[in-house]
N, C-alpha and C positions, 0 to 999 in steps of 0.2 A: 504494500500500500504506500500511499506517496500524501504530501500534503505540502502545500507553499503557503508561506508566509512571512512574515517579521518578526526576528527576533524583538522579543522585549522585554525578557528577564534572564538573569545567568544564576543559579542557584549554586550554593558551595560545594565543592566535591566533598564526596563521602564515603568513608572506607569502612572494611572490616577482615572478617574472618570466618568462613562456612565452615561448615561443619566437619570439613575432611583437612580442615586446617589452612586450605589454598588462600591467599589474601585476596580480597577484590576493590574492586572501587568504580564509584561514578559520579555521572554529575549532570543532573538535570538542566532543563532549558527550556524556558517558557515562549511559544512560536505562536501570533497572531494570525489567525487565517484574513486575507485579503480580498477576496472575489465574493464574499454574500454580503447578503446587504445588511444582515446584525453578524460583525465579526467575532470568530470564537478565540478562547484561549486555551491551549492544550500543553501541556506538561509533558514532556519527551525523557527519556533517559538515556544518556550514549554511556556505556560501560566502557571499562580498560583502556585501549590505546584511544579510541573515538573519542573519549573525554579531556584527551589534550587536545584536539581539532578543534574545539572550542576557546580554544585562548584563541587564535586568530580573528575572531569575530567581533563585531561592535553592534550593538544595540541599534536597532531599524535594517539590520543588513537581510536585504531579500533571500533567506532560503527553501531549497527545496527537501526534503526530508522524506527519507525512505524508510520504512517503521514496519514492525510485526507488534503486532496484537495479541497480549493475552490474557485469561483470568481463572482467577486458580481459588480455591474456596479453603477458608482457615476459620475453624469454631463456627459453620455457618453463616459466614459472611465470605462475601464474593470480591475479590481484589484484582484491577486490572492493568497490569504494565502496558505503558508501549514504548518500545526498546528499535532506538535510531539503528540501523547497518550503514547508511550510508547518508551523509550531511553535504550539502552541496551548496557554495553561496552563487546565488542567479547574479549575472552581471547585467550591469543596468542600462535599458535600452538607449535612453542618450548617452549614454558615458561611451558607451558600448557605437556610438553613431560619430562619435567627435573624437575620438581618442584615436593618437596616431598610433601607426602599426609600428612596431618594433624593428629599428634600423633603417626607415621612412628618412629620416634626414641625409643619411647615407648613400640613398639611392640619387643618379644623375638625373638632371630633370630630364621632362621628353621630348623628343625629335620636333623641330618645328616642321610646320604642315607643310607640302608641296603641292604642286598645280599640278602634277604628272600623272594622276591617279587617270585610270582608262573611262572612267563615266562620269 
């Protein structure tokens, strides 16, 4: 499943220890959906290494977010992850329209026009 929007909270990473001893850690992230006309807010969770990919990030930055879903029942109550695989920041269409190409200054200008063309 996928969902785009803006980030607009970073929760503090948080760690421990399961049961068979393995250390783990994560660190939530609060993503604003953009495209309905009452926007949601959904709490994401990128575990282990995906949880440093979040320090590059700044608050309003457009992303796309690739998530599993799930929920699992403790003492008859029903709890539901949904656990990021893949975090992707969208680039932004004007930036993305005005921004020169890499090594663009570099490049020789181009040929001026001639009259010799056959039509």
């Amino acid at each position: 499943m996928e969902i785009i929007g803006k980030l607009s909270e970073l929760l503090p990473e948080q760690t421990g220890q399961g049961k068979t001893g393995n250390s783990w850690r994560k660190r939530s992230f609060i993503i604003e959906t953009l495209d309905d006309q009452y926007p949601k807010k959904v709490c994401i969770d990128a575990w282990g290494d995906r949880a440093d990919s979040l320090n590059t990030l700044s608050m309003g930055d457009e992303l796309n977010v690739s998530f599993d879903i799930e929920s699992r029942e403790y003492n008859g109550r029903w709890y539901t992850n949904i656990k990021a695989w893949k975090i992707e920041k969208k680039q932004s269409a004007v930036a993305g329209n005005n921004a020169p190409l890499p090594g663009a200054d570099d490049m020789p200008p181009p040929p001026e026009p001639t009259d010799d063309l056959p039509f």
